[in-house]
C-alpha positions in Angstrom: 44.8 109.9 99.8 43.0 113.2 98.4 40.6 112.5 95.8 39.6 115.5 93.1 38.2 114.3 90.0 40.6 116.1 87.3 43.4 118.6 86.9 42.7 121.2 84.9 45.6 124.0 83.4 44.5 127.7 84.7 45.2 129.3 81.2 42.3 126.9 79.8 38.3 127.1 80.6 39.3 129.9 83.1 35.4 131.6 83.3 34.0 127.9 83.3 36.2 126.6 85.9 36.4 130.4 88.3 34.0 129.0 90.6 35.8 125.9 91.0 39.4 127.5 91.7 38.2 130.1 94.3 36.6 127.2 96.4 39.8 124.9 95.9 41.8 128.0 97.1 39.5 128.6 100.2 40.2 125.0 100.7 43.9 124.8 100.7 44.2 122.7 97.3 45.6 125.1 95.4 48.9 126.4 95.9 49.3 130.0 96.1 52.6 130.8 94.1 49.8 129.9 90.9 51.9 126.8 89.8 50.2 125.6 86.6 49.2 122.0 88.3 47.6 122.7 91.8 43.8 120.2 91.3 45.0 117.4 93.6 43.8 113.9 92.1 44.1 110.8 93.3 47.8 110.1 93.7 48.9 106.3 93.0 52.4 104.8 94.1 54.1 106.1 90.3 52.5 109.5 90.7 55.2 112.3 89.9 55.2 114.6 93.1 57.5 117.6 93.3 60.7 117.0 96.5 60.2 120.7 97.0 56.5 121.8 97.3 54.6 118.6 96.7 52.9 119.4 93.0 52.2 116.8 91.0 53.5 116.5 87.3 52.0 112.9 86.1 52.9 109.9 86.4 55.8 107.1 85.6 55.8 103.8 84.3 57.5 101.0 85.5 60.8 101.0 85.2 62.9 98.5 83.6 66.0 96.8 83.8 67.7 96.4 80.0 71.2 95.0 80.6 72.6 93.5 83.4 76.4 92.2 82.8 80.1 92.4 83.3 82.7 93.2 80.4 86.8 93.4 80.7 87.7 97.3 79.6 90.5 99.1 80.0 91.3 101.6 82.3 93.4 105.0 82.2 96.6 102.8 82.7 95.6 100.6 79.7 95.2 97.7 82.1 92.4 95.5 82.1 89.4 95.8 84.5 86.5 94.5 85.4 83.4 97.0 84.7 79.7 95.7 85.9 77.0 98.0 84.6 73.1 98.1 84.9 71.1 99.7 82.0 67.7 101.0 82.9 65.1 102.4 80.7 61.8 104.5 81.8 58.2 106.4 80.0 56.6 109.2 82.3 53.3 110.8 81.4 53.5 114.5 82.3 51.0 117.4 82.1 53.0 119.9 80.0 56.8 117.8 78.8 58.0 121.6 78.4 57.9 122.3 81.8 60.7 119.3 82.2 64.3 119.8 81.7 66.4 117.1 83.0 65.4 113.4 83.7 67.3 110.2 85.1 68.4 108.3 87.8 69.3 107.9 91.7 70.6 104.5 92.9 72.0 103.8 96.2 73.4 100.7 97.9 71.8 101.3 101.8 69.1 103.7 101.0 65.7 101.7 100.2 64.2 105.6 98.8 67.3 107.3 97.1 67.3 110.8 96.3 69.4 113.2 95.0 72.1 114.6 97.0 71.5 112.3 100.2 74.1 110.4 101.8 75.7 107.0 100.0 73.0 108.3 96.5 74.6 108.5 93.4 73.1 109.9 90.3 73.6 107.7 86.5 76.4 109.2 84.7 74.7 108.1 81.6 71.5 109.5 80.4 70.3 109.1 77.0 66.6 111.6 76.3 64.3 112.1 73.0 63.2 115.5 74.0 62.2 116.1 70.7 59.5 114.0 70.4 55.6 115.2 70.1 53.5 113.1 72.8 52.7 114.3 76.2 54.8 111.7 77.5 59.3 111.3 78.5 60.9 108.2 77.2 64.7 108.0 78.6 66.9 105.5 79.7 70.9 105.1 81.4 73.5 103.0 81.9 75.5 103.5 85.0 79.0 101.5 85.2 81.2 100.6 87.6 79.0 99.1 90.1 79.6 96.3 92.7 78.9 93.2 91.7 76.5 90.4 93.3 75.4 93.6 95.7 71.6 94.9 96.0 71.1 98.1 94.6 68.2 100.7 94.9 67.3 103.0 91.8 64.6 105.6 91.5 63.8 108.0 88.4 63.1 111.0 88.4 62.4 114.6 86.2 63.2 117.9 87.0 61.3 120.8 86.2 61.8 124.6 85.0 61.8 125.6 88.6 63.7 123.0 90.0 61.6 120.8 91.4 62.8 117.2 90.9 60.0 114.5 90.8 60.8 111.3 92.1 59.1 107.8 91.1 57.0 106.8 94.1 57.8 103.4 93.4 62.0 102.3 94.0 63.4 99.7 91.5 65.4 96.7 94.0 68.0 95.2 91.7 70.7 92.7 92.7 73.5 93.0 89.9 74.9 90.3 88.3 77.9 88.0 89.8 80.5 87.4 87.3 82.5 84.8 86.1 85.2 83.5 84.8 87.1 86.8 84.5 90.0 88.5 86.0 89.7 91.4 88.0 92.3 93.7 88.5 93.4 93.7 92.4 95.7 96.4 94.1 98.8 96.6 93.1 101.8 96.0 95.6 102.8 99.3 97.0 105.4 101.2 95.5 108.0 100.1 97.8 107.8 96.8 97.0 109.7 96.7 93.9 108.7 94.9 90.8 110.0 91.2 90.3 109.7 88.2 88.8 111.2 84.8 90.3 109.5 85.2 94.2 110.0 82.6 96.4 106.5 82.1 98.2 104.7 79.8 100.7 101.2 80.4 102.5 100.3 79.8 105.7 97.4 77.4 107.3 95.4 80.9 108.0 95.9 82.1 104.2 98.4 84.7 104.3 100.8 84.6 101.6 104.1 85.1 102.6 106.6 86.6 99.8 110.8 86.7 99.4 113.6 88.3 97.1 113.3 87.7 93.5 114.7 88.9 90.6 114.4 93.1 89.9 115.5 94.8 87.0 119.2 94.4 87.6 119.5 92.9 91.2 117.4 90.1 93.4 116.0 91.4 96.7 116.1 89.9 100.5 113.1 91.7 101.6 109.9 89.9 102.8 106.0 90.5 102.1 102.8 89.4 103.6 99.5 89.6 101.6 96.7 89.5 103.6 93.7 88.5 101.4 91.1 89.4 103.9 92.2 92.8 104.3 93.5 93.4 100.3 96.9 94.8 102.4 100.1 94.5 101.9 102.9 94.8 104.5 106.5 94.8 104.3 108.6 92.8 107.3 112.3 91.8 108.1 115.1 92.5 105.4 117.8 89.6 105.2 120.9 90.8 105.2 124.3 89.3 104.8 125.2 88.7 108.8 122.4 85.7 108.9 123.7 84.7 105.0 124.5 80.7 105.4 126.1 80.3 101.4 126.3 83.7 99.3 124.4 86.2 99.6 120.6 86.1 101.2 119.4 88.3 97.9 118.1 85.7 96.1 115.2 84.3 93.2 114.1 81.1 92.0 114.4 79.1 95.2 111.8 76.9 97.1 110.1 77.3 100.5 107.6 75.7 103.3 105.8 76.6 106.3 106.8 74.3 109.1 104.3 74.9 111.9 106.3 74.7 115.6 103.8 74.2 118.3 106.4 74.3 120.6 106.8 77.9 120.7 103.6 78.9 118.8 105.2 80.0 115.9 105.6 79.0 111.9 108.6 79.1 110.8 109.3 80.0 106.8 112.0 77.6 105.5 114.0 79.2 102.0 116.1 76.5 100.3 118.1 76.9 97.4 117.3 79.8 94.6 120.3 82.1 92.9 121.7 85.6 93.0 121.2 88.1 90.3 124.4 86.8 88.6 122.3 83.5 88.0 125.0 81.6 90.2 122.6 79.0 92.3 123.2 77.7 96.0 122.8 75.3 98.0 122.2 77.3 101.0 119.1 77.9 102.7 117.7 79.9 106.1 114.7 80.1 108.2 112.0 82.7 108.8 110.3 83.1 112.2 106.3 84.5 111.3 106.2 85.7 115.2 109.4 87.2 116.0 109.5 88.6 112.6 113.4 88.0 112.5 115.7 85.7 110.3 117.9 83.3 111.3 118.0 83.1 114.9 119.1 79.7 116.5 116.5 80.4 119.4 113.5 80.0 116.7 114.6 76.9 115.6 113.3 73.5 116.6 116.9 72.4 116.8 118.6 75.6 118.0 120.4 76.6 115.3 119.8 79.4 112.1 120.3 77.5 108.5 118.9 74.4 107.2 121.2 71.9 106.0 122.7 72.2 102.5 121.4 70.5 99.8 123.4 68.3 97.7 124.3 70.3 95.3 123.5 74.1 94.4 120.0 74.5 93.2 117.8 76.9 91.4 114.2 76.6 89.5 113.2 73.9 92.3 109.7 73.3 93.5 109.3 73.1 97.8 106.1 72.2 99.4 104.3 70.1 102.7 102.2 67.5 102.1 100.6 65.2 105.1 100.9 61.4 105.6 97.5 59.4 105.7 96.4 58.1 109.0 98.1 61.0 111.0 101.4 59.8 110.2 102.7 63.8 110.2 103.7 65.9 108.0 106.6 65.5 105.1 108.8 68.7 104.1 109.8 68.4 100.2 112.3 69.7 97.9 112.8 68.7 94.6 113.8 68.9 90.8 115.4 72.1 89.9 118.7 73.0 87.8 121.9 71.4 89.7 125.2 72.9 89.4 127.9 70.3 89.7 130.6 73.2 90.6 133.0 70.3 90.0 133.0 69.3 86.1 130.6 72.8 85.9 127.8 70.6 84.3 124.3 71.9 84.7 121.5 69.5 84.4 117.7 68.9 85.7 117.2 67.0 88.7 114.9 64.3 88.9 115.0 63.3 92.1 112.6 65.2 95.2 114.0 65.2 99.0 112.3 65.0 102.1 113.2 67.5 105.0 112.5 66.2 108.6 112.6 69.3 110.7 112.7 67.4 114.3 115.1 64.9 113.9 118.5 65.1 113.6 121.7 62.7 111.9 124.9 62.6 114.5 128.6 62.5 113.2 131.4 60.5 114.2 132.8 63.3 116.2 129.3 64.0 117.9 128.1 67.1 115.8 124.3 66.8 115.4 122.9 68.2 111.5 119.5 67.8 109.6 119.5 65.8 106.5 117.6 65.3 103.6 116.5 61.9 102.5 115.4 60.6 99.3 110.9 61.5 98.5 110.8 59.9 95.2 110.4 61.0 91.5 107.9 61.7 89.0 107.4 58.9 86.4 106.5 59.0 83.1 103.6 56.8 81.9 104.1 53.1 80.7 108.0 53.5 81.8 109.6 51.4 84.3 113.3 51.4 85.9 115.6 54.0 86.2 114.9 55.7 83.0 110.9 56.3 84.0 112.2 58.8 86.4 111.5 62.5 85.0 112.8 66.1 86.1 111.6 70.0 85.9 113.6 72.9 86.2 111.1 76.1 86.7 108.3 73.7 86.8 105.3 74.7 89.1 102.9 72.7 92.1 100.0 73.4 92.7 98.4 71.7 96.4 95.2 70.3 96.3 94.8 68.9 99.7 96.9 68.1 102.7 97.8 64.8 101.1 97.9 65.8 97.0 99.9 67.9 94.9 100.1 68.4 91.4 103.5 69.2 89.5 103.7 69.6 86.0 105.9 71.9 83.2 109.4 73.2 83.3 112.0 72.0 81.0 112.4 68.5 81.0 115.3 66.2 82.5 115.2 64.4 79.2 116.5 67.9 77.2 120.6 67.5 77.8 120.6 70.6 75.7 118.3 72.4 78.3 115.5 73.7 76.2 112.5 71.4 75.4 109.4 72.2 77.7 107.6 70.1 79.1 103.3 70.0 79.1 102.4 66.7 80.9 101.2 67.4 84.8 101.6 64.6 87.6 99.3 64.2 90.9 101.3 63.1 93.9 99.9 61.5 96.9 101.6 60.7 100.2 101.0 57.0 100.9 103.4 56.9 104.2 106.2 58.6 105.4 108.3 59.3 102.1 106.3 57.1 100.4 104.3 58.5 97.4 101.8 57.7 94.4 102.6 59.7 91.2 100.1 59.3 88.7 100.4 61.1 85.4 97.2 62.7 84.3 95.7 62.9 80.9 97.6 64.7 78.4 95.9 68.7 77.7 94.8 69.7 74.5 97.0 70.3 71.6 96.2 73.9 72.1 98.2 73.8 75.2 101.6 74.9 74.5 104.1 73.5 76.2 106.2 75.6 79.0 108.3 76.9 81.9 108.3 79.2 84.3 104.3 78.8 84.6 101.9 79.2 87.2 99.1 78.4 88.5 96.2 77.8 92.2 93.5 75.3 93.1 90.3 76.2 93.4 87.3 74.7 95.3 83.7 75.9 94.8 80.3 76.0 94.8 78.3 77.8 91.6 75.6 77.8 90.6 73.8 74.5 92.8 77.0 72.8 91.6 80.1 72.1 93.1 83.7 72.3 91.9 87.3 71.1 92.1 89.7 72.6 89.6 93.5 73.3 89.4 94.5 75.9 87.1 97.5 76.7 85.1 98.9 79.4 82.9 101.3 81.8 81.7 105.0 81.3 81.4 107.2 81.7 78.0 107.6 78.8 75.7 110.6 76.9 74.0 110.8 79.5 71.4 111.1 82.4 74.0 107.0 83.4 73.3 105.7 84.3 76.6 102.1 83.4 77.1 99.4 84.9 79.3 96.3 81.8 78.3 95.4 79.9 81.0 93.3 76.1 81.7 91.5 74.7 84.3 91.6 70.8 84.5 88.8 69.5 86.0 89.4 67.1 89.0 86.5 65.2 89.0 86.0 64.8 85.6 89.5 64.3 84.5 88.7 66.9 81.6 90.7 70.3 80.3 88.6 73.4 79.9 90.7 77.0 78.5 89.3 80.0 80.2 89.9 83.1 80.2 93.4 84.8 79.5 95.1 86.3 82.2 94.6 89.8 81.3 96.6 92.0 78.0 99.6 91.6 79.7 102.1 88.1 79.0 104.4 87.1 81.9 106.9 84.2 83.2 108.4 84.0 86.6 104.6 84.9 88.1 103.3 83.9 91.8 100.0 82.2 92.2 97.6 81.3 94.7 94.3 80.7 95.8 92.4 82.8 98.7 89.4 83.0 100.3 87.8 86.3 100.0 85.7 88.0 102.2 86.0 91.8 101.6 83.8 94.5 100.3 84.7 93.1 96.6 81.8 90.3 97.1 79.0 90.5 99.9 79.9 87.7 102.3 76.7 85.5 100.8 78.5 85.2 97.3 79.1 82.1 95.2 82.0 81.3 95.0 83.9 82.9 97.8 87.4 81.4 97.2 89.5 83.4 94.2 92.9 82.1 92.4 95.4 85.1 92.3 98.1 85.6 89.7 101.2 88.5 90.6 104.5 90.3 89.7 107.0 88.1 86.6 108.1 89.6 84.0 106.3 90.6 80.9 104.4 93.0 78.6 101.4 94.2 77.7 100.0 92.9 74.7 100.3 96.1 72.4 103.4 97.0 74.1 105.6 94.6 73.6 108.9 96.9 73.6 108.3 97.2 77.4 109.2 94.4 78.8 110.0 94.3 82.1 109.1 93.1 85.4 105.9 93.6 86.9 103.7 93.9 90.5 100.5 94.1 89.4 97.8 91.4 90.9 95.7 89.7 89.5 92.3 87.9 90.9 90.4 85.2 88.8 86.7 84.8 89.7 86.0 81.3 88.3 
């Protein structure tokens, strides 16, 4: 440090002080361009020192942080999105406040000592300054938005002068901005090419890609299929079905049900899509498979039993649920198909299914004349509460399930078997367990507040978490349109542990049916790595509106990520 008693301004004293400047310029203390402030002084860690030729204009306080939080806004699309924003407010003492004629801030994410103009600095957009005011000292403030979340930032003020000079804080302000919750942030949209849809068939694998097919468009359904790749936030389009590999109807199709069967033989996972309907609404009964490695549909060689369809279900099927739940004690795994919207082509009666099927990939029924086929055998129903016999039995058609663990599923809306007509909803939700092979526990679970309207076409995810020191183990559920035809975007979380309904957040302005849902496990630059929690329910695509819109509705492909 230099040490000089005072600083004195070269237009005041000048005879008293002559003396004293002469021998500071011998000595190299004042700077010869005659800047007004040239009398070094002590200079402390908040002192006010020139980037360009080191002269020293006061000092600054300590600055401080005034608002740290997250807010939904909308953006130029007028969709919601998530905006996290600092607010920062600062007093400098300076010799002569005329001499300053800009003030604010530097922030950086990497850089410990931002400045202006250096790589990955960013200056506050927002800058509020009472220049007017009649002390010898600056009092301004800023809000800067937009800013990663649960990330360390860096932020340094500074003032600059009539002749440039910008003069930083000595001392950098080390701020880790606030983590949100229970929001919904708005993810990137599928590309372009993938069309909007409602009504996708979907099934996830064991390493968390999400694996999407057809659904319904504007006027036809598709045959195309999707990956999502949560880790990445990428989107990649694969095989096309087309009609050669068709096994009833046409491939295009909506509303059907799928699972991942995972074939160890060949290292491979194979997709299976079972029932759905076309774009005419006609259901099938039809169903193919999906190879993830060879990227193809329908070849015999990537089937367990040689051959490139599934066996036909029953009867023509749409608005069916399709999941894998595992047996206790290793038993293996159990590949189910269920409830849904028959179509007795026959009398050309439609009615719900109550009943759910089990799908054994590796074994195989033999007719009399030799011909070996897979079957589907009977999984059980869902049962309504304090109901026994055949009429405690209960159906959904467009009902969702939602997996909790290898072993437990929950299932829950749709409208109800016990509607001949085809149009009361239901609002009760079920937990099924796998006790053996084809042998379940379905436990209905308590009843969710009035509020909650009763619907189809819902969706929902689980989530698992840790928060704030605690842990936590909800299922979720939203959206979908009601018996009236009101399509909803609220959604609720019941908590597993405590048996207990919370509502949170809505899903965004926009109401949808027909939606996807999921959970993930996120790991990308949205949250640093250490964040609580890590794993994030998504919402996508159905078809819907925007709340102040409603004359455009439509389908959709946005995405949507909740944050619990």
């Amino acid at each position: 440090m230099t040490n000089i008693k005072n600083i004195v301004h070269p237009m005041k004293k000048h005879c008293f002080f002559s003396c004293l400047i002469a021998a500071a310029i011998l000595s190299g203390c004042i700077k010869e361009d005659g800047e007004p402030y040239t009398i070094e002084r002590t200079i402390e860690p908040t002192t006010l020192v020139s980037s360009q030729k080191g002269y020293m204009y006061g000092n600054a306080n300590t600055d401080v942080i005034t608002k740290d939080t997250f807010e939904l806004t909308f953006n130029n699309r007028n969709i919601q999105d998530l905006d996290v924003y600092l607010g920062v407010k600062s007093s400098f003492y300076v010799y002569d406040t005329s001499h300053v004629i800009q003030c604010g801030y530097v922030y950086s994410y990497t850089d410990t000592m931002p400045t202006i103009k250096k790589a990955d600095c960013f200056v506050f957009d927002d800058i509020t300054w009472d220049k007017n005011n009649n002390t010898d000292s600056i009092f301004f403030a800023g809000e800067q938005h937009k800013l990663q979340f649960h990330t360390n930032v860096y932020i340094r003020s500074f003032v600059v002068t009539q002749n440039g000079d910008t003069c930083y804080n000595g001392q950098t302000l080390a701020h880790e901005t606030s983590m949100p919750s229970d929001v919904w942030y708005h993810r990137n949209e599928a590309p372009a090419i993938f069309p909007a849809r409602e009504g996708i068939i979907t099934a996830t694998t064991s390493k968390g890609k999400t694996y999407f097919y057809g659904g319904r468009g504007t006027v036809n359904c598709y045959a195309d299929m999707w990956v999502y790749d949560a880790e990445k936030d990428t989107w990649e389009q694969l095989a096309t079905c087309s009609d050669l590999y068709s096994y009833s109807g046409p491939a295009e199709r909506c509303y059907g049900a799928a699972f991942m069967y995972n074939h160890s033989l060949k290292n491979d996972t194979l997709m299976y899509i079972i029932g759905g309907e076309d774009a005419t609404g006609e259901a099938t009964d039809g169903g193919f498979i999906y190879s993830l490695k060879n990227n193809q549909f329908g070849k015999n060689t990537d089937h367990p039993k040689n051959r490139s369809y599934v066996q036909k279900l029953n009867k023509p099927t749409t608005g069916l649920i399709g999941f894998t739940i595992e047996a206790p004690n290793n038993l293996g795994e159990v590949h189910v198909i269920g409830m849904g919207m028959i179509h007795d082509e026959m009398s050309s009666v439609t009615a719900v299914e109550t009943q759910m099927f089990q799908y054994n990939v590796e074994k195989d029924a033999t007719l009399e004349d030799g011909t070996n086929y897979q079957t589907w055998l009977p999984f059980g129903s869902l049962e309504k509460e304090g109901v026994t016999g055949d009429k405690a039995a209960i159906g959904y058609y467009k009902s969702m399930v939602v997996k909790i663990n290898k072993s437990t599923v929950i299932i829950g809306t749709g409208i109800s078997s016990e509607d001949k007509e085809m149009k009361r909803c239901g609002r009760l939700f079920y937990e099924v367990k796998s006790k053996n092979t084809g042998e379940i526990a379905c436990k209905q679970l308590p009843a969710p507040p009035d509020e909650f309207v009763a619907r189809t076409n819902a969706t929902g995810f689980y989530l698992e978490y840790n928060q704030l020191g605690g842990s936590h183990s909800n299922f979720y559920v939203g959206t979908g349109i009601d018996q009236d035809g009101n399509v909803l975007n609220d959604f609720w979380a019941f908590d597993l542990a405590n048996s207990s309904w919370k509502r949170i957040r809505d899903c965004s302005n926009i109401v949808r049916h027909g939606a996807v849902g999921f959970s993930i496990l996120r790991t990308d630059d949205l949250v640093n790595k250490g964040a609580e929690p890590q794993q994030r329910g998504i919402v996508a695509f159905g078809k819907g509106y925007q709340l102040d819109k409603p004359e455009d509705y439509t389908v959709r492909n946005d995405v949507w990520e909740y944050l619990p």
